[in-house]
LOLUMNU-647232 format. One line per field, with one value per residue (C-alpha): residue number from 1; residue in one letter; chain; x, y, z. Coordinates in nm, 4 decimals. Layout:
BEGIN
num: [NUM	...]
residu: [A	...]
chaine: [A	...]
x: [X	...]
y: [Y	...]
z: [Z	...]
***
This chain:
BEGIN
num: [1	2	3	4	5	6	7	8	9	10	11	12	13	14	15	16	17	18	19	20	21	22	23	24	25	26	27	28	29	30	31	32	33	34	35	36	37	38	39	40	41	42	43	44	45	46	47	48	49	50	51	52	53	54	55	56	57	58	59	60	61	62	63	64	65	66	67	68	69	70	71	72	73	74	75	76	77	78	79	80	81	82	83	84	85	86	87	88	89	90	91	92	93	94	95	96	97	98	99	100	101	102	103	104	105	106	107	108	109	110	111	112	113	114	115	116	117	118	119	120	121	122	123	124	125	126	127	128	129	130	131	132	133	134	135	136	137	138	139	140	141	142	143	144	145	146	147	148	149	150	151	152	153	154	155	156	157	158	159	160	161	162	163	164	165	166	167	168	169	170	171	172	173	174	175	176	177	178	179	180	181	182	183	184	185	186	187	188	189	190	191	192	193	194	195	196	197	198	199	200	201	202	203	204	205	206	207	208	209	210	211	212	213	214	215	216	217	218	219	220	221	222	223	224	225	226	227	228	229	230	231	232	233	234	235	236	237	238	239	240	241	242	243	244	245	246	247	248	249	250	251	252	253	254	255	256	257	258	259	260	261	262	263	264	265	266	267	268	269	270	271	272	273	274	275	276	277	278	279	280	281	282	283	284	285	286	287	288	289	290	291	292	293	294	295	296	297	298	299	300	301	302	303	304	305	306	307	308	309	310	311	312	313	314	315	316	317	318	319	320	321	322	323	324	325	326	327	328	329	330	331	332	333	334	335	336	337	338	339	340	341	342	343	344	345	346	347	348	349	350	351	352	353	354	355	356	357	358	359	360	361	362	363	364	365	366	367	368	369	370	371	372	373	374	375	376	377	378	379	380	381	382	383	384	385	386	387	388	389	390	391	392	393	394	395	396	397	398	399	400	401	402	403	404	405	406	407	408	409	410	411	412	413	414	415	416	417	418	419	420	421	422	423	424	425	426	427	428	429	430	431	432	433	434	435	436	437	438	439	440	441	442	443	444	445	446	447	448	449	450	451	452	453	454	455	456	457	458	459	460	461	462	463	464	465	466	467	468	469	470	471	472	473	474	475]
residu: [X	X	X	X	X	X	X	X	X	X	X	X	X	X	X	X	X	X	X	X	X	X	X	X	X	X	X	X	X	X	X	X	X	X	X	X	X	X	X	X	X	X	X	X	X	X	X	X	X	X	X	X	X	X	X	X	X	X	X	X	X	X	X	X	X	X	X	X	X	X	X	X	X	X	X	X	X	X	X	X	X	X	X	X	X	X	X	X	X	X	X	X	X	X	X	X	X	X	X	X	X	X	X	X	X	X	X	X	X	X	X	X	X	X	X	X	X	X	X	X	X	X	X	X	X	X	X	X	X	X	X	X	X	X	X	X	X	X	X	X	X	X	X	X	X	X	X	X	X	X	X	X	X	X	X	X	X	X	X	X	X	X	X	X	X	X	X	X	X	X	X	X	X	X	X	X	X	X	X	X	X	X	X	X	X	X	X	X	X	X	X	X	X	X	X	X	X	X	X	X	X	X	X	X	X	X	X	X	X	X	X	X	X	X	X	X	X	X	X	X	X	X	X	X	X	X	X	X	X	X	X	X	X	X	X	X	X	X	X	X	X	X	X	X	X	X	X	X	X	X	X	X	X	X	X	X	X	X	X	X	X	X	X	X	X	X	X	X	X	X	X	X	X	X	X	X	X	X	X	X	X	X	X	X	X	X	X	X	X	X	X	X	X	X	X	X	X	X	X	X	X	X	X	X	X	X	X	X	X	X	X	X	X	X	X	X	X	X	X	X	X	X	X	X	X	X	X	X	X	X	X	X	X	X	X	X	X	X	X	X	X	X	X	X	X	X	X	X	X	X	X	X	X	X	X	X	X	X	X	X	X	X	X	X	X	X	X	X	X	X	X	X	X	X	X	X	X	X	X	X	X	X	X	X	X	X	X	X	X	X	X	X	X	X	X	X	X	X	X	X	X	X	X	X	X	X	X	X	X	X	X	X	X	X	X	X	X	X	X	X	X	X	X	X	X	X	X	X	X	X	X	X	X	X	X	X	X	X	X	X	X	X	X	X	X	X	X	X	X	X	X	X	X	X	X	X	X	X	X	X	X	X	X	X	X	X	X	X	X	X	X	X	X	X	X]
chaine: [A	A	A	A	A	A	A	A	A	A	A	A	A	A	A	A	A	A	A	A	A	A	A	A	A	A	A	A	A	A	A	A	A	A	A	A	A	A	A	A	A	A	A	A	A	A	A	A	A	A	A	A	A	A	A	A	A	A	A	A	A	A	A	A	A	A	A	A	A	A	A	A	A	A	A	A	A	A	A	A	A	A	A	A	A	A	A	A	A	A	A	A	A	A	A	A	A	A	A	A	A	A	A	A	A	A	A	A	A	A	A	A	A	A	A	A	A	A	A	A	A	A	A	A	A	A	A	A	A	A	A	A	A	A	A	A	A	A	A	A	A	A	A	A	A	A	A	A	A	A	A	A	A	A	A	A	A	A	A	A	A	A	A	A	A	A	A	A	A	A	A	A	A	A	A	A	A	A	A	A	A	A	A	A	A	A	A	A	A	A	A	A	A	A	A	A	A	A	A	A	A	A	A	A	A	A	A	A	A	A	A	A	A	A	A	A	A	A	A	A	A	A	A	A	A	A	A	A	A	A	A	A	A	A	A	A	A	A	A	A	A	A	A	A	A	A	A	A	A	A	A	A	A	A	A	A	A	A	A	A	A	A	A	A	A	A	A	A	A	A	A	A	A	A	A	A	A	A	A	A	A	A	A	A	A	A	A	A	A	A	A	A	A	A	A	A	A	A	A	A	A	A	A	A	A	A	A	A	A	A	A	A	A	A	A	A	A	A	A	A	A	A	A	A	A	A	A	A	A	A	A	A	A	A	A	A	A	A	A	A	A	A	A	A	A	A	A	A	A	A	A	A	A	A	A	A	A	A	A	A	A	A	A	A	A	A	A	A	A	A	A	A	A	A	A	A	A	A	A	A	A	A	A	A	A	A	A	A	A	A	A	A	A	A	A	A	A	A	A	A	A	A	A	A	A	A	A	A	A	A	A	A	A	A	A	A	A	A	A	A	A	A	A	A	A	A	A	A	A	A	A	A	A	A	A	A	A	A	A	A	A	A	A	A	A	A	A	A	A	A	A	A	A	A	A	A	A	A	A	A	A	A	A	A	A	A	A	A	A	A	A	A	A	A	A]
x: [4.8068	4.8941	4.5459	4.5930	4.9461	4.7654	4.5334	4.8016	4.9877	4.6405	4.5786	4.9324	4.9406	4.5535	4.6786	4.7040	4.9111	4.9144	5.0580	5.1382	5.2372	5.2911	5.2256	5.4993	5.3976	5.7096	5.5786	5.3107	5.1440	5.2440	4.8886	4.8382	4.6800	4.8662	4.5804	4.4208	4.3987	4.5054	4.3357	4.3396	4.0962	4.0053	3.8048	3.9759	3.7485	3.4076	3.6088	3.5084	3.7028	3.7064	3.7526	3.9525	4.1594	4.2942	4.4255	4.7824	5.0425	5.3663	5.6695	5.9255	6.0629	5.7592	5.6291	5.2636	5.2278	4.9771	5.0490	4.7525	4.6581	4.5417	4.4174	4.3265	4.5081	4.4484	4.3418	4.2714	4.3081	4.3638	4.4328	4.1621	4.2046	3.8459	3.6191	3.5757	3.5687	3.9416	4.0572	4.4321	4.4789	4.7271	4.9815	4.7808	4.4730	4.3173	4.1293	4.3758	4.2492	4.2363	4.5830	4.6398	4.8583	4.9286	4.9873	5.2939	5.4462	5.4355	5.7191	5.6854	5.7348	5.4869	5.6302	5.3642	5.4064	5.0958	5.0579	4.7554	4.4201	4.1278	4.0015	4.3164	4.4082	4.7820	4.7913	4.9775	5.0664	5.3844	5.5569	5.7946	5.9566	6.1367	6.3594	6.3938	6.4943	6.7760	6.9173	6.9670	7.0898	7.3474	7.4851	7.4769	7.7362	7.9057	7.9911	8.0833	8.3614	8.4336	8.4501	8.7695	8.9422	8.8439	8.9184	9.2241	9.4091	9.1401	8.9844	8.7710	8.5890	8.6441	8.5102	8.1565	8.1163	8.0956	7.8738	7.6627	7.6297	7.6185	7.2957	7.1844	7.2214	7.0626	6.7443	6.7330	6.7828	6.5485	6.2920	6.4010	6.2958	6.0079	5.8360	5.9251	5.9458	5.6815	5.4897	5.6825	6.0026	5.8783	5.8404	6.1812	6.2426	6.0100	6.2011	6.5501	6.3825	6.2974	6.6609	6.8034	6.5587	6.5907	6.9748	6.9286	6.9662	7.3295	7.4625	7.3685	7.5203	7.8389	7.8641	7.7800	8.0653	8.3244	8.3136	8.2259	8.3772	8.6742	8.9900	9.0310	8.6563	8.6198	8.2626	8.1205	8.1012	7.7624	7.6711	7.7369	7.5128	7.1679	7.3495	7.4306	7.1692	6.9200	7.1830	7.1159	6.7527	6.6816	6.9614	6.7019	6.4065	6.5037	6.6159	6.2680	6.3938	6.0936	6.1861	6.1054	5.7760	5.5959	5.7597	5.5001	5.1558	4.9342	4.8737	4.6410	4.5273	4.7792	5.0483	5.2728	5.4895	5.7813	5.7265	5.6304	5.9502	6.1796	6.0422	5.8516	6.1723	6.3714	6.1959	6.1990	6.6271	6.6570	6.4859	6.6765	7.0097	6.9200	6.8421	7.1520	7.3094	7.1217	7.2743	7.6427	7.6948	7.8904	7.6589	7.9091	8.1676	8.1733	8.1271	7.8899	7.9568	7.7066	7.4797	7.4855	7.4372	7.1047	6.9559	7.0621	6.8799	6.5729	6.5424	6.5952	6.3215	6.0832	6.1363	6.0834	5.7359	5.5963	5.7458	5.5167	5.2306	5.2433	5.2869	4.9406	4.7658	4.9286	4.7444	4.4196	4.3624	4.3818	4.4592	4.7217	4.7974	5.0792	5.1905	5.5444	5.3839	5.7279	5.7131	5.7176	5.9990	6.2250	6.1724	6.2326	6.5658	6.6633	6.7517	7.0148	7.2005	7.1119	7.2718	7.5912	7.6036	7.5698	7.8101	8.0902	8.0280	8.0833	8.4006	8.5342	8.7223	8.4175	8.4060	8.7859	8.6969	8.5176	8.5318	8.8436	9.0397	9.3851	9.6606	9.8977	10.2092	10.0320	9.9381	10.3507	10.4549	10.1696	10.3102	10.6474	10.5969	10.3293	10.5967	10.8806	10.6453	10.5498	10.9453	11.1710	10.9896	10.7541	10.4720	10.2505	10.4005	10.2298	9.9006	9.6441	9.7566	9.4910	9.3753	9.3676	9.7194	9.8518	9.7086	9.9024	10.2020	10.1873	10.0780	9.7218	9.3399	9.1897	8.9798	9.2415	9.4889	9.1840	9.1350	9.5049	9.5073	9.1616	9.3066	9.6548	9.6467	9.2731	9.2697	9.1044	9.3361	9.3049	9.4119	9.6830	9.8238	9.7265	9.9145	10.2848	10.2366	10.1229	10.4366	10.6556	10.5595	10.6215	10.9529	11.0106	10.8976	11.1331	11.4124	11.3501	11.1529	10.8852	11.1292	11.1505	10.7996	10.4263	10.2352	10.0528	10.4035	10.5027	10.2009	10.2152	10.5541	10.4296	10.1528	9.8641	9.6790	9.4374	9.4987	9.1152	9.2668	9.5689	9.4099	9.1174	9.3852	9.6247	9.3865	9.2542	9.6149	9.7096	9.3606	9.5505	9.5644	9.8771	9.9500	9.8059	10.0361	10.3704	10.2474	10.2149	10.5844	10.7340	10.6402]
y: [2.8589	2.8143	2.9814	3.2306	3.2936	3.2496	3.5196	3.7713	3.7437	3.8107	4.1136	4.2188	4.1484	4.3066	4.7001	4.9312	4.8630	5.2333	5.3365	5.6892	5.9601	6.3175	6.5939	6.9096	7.2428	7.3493	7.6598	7.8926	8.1717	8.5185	8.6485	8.3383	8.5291	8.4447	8.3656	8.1298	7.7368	7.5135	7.1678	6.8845	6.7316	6.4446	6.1291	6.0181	6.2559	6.2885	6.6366	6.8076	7.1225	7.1941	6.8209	6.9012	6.6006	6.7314	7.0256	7.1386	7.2606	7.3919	7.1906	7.3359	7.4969	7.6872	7.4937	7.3378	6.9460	6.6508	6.2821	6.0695	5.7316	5.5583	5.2177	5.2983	5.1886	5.5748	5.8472	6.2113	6.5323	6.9224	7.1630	7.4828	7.7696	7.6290	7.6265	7.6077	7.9431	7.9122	7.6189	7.5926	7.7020	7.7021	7.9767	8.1998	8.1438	7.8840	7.5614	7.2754	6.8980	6.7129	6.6178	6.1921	5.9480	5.6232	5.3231	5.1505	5.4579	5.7415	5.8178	5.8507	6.2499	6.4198	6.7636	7.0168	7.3581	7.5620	7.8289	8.0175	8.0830	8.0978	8.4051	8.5754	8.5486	8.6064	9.0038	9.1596	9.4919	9.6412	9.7295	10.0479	10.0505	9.7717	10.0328	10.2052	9.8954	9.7534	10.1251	10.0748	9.7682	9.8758	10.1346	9.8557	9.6984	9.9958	10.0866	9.7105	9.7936	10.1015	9.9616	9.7866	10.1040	10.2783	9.9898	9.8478	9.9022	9.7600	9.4078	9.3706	9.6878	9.6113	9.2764	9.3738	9.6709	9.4509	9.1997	9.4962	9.5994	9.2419	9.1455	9.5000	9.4472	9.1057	9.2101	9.5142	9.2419	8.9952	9.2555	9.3071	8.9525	8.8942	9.1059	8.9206	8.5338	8.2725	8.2382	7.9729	8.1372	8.4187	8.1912	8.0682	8.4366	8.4704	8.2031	8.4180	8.7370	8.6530	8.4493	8.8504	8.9929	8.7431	8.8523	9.2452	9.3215	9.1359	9.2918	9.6012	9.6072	9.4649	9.7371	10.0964	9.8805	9.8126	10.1329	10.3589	10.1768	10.2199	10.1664	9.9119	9.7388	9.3562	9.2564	8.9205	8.6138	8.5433	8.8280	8.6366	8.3280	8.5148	8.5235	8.1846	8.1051	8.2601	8.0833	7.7227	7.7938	7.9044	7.6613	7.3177	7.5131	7.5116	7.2147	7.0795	6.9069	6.7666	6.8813	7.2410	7.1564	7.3413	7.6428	7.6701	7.5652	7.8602	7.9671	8.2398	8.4291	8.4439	8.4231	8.1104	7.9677	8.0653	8.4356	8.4476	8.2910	8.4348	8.7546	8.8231	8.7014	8.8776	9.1988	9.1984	9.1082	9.4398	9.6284	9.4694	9.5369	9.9098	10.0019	9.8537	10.0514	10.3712	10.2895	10.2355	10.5305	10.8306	11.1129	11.3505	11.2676	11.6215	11.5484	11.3731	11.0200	11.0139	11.1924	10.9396	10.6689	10.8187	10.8450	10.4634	10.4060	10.6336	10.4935	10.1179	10.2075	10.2965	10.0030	9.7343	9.9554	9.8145	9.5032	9.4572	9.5873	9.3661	9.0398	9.2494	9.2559	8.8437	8.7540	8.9432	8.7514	9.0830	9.0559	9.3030	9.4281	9.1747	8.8775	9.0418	9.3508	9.4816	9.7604	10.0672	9.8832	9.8373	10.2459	10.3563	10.0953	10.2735	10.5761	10.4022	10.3502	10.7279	10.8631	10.6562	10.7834	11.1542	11.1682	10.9598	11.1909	11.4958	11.3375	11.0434	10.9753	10.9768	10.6534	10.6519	10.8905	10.7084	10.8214	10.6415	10.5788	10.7632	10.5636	10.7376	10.5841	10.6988	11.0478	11.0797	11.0014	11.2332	11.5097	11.4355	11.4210	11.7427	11.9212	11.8775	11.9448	12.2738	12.3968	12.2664	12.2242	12.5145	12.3242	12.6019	12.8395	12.6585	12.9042	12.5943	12.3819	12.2484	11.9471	11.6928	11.7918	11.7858	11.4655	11.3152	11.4341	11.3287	10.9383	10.9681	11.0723	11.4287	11.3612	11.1817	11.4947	11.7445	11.4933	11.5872	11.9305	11.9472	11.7389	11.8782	12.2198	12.2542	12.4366	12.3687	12.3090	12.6872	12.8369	12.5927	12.6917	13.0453	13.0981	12.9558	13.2085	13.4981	13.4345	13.4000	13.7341	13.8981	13.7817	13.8544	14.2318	14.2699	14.1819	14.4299	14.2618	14.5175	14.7988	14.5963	14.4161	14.5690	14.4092	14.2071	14.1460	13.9979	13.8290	13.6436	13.5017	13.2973	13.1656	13.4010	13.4018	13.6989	14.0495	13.9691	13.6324	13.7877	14.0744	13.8312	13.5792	13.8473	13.9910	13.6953	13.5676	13.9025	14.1044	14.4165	14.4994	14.4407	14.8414	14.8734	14.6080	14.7510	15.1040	14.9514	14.7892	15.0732	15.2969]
z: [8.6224	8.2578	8.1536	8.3616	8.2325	7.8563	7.9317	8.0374	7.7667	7.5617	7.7414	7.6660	7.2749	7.2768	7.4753	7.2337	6.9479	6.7984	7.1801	7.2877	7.0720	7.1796	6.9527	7.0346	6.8709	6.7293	6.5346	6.5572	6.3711	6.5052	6.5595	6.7869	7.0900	7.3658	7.6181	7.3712	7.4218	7.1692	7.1094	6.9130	6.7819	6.5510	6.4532	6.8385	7.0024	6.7038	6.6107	6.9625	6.9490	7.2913	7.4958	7.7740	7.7405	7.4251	7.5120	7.4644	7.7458	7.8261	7.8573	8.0815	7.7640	7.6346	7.3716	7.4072	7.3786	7.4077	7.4714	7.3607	7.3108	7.0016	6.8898	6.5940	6.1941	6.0914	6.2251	6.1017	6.2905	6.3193	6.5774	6.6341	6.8944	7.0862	6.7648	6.3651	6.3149	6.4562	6.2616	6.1313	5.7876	5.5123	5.4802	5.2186	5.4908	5.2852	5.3592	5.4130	5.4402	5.7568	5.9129	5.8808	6.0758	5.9937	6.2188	6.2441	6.0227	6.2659	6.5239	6.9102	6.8442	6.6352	6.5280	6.4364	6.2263	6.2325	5.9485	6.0097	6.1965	6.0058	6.1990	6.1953	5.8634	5.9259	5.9494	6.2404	6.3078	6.2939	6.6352	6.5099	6.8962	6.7485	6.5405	6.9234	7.0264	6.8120	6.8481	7.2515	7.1544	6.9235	7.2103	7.4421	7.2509	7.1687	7.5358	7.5685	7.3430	7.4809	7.8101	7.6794	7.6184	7.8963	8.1325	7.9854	8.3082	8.5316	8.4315	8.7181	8.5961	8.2373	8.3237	8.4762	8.2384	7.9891	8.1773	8.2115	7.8879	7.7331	7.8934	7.8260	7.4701	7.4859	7.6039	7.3574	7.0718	7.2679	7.2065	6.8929	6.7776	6.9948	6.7665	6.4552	6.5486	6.6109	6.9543	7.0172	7.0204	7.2025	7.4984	7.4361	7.4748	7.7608	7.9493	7.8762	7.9180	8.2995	8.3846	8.3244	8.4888	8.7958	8.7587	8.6969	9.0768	9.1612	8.7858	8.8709	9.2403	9.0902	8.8002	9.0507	9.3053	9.0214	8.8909	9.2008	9.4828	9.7400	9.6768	9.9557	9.9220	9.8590	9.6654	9.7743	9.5524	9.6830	9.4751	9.1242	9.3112	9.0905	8.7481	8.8283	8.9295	8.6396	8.3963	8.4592	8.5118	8.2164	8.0490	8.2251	8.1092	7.7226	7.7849	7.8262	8.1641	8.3134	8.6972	8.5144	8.4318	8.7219	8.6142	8.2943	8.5705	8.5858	8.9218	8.9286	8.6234	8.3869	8.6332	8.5894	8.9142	8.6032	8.6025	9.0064	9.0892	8.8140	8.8010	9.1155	9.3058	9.0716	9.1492	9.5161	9.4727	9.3091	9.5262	9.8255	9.6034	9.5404	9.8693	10.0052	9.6840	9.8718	10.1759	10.0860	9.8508	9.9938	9.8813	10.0834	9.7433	9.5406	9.1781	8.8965	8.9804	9.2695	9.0299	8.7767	9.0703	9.1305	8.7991	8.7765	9.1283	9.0403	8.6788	8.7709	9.0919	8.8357	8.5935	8.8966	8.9664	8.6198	8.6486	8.9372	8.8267	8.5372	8.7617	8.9300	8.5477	8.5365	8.8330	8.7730	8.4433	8.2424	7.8811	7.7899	7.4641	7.3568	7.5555	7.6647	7.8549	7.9123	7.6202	7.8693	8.1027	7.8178	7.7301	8.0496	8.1155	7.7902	7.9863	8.2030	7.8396	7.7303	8.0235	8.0005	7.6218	7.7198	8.0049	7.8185	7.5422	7.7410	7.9698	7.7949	8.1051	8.3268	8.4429	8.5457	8.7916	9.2021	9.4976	9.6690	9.9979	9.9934	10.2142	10.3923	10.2205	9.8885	9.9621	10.0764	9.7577	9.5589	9.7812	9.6943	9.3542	9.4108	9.5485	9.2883	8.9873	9.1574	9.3308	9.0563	8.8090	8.7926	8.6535	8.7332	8.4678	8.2064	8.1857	8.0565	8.2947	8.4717	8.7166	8.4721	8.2945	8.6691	8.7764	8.4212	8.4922	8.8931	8.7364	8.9487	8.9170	8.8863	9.1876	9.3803	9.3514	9.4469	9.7217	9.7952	9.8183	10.0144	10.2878	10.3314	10.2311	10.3013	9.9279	9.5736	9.2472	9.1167	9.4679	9.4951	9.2026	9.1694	9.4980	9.3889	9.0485	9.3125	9.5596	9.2601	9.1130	9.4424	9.4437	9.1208	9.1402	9.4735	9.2845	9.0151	8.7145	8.7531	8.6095	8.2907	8.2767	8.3194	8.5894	8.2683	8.1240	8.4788	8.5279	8.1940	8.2659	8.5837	8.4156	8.4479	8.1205	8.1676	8.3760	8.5498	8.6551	8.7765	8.9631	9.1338	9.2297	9.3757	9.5953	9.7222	9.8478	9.9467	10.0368	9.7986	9.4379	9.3019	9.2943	9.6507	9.7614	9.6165	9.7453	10.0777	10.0530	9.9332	10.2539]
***
């Protein structure tokens, strides 16, 4: 028993002394193609440059690693792209000697930096979207801050706007840098890139609700679960947790589980989330809001048709031009940020105005209000005044008032008020004012600003011309 004892303990002191180290990739050159394997290789291996036990792969948070085992003192390696001809070199693309560890002085955690590829040579195109890019990005966060003005009243609103327009301006700068950071970052941003896309869907139901919703609608909570959700995945993933590590396995092609399950699932959420989107919108509501809900809906549609058919190019194995393929989805999302831009630029109080459920109490005390502006008042003699100045001085909305006025008195804001100025210069000219005043002169002093306005408005009320209707009460 003691010999056998004696011998264990042999074995044991005679296992590897130099034990594991892992090598972790921590930068890369920027021309690193990214379908190309890395490998290691060394006096370990007799300097094969393609052993697949060598080569390098994915950690749940992007970056490429290899754990090996070692029993020898020293030992002298480099890494190569699958041959000599794509050997690591130094940062000016020259020859650099062979990599060396030491036993007994080398860490468990190797951390590698990677200048340059012999057959690449360091030269890499400029990508001039990226000026496009940091533009949308800069409106992104300019409506963000608008958003606080124009929703100062309303922090729900003001709240998802800028939810909205925060990840918006993310992914603009995302793409910004993808373009001028290592590969290894760019999977960092690859891994953040498909968390917002994963939670597109549920931010962009919440911002067309919030802003174009009923008065007396209630949004789910379940619909915050995917920004949740694509937060702490992509929070475990750069964390390098290990329960993340399937999300970097290839499973067909190019296509990783990762981008199947962030951005595949992704994908089909936002289509679910714009059709019900197509489904709950009144269309029937007069005015541009429901106009600018399409052109979200049709430009979003669009943007989820190449998202899919690059998860189609993924899983065919097809090498695209750069290793985001997203360049024509983040110029066409673009135009969800170019709309908001033009329409806030021509109505800066656009996005106060949705579609909205009058109560009855409510609409009593517009009318009451309505009605004391117009009889004691005499709002109406004020010839600019127009929906907007009446809707300020009644404390509501321009649509909610017009909304009035179509449901109780079954007329538009110009006929409204065109017909208290009409009745009042009738009763004016009965009581005389006509011997002192033109029918201009008269017409001025109620608030017509222009005889053609006058005339039209008069004849529609009265189906006479102002003369023809005097000449009539006169017989």
């Amino acid at each position: 028993m003691k010999n056998y004892y004696g011998l264990l303990i042999i074995l044991c002191l005679s296992y590897p002394s130099f034990g594991q180290i892992k090598f972790v990739i921590e930068s890369l050159p920027e021309t690193t193609p990214a379908q190309d394997s890395i490998f290691i290789t060394g006096t370990f291996n007799n300097w094969n440059t393609t052993d697949p036990k060598y080569l390098l792969r994915k950690q749940p948070n992007g970056q490429l690693a290899v754990v090996l085992n070692f029993t020898e003192s020293v030992i002298e390696y480099k890494f190569t792209r699958g041959g000599w001809l794509k050997v690591e070199t130094g940062d000016q693309n020259e020859y650099i000697p062979n990599r060396t560890l030491v036993k007994n002085r080398a860490s468990r955690t190797i951390l590698i930096r990677i200048q340059n590829w012999q057959d690449l040579g360091g030269a890499r195109s400029f990508e001039y979207l990226t000026f496009y890019y940091f533009a949308i990005a800069f409106l992104s966060f300019i409506l963000l801050i608008l958003s606080l003005r124009i929703f100062k009243s309303d922090q729900k609103k003001q709240r998802i706007f800028a939810v909205m327009h925060g990840i918006l301006g993310l992914l603009y700068l995302g793409a910004v840098a993808y373009y001028v950071v290592n590969p290894i970052w760019q999977t960092y941003l690859h891994i953040l890139g498909q968390a917002l896309i994963f939670a597109w869907g549920s931010t962009l139901y919440l911002f067309i609700n919030y802003i174009g919703k009923k008065e007396n609608a209630r949004i789910s909570w379940k619909y915050f679960l995917p920004i949740v959700l694509a937060s702490l995945i992509a929070v475990l993933r750069l964390m390098n947790i290990e329960l993340m590590a399937f999300f970097s396995i290839p499973l067909v092609g190019l296509l990783t589980w990762g981008k199947l399950l962030m951005v595949g699932t992704g994908g089909m959420m936002t289509c679910w989330f714009l059709a019900k989107l197509f489904r709950e919108i009144d269309w029937n509501v007069k005015g541009r809001l429901p106009s600018f809900f399409r052109i979200m809906i049709l430009v979003n549609g669009i943007c989820l048709a190449f998202v899919f058919v690059n998860l189609y190019i993924d899983g065919q194995g097809m090498v695209t031009e750069d290793p985001g393929e997203y360049k024509w989805f983040f110029v066409l999302l673009s135009f969800v940020i170019w709309t908001e831009v033009v329409v806030l630029w021509r109505d800066p109080q656009f996005f106060k105005e949705r579609p909205q459920v009058l109560h009855i109490d409510k609409a009593d005390e517009l009318l009451l209000k309505l009605r004391e502006l117009m009889e004691k008042e005499k709002v109406y003699h004020e010839a600019e005044l127009n929906v907007h100045r009446l809707a300020e001085l009644m404390d509501t909305k321009p649509h909610i008032l017009s909304k009035l006025l179509n449901e109780h008195f079954e007329q538009n804001f110009r006929d409204y008020v065109n017909g208290y100025r009409v009745d009042e210069f009738i009763d004016l000219a009965n009581t005389g004012k006509l011997e002192k005043l033109t029918y201009l002169g008269l017409a001025h002093e109620v608030g017509f600003n222009s005889k053609s306005t006058f005339n039209l408005a008069f004849k529609k009320i009265t189906q006479k011309s102002p003369r023809e209707y005097f000449k009539s009460y006169a017989l």
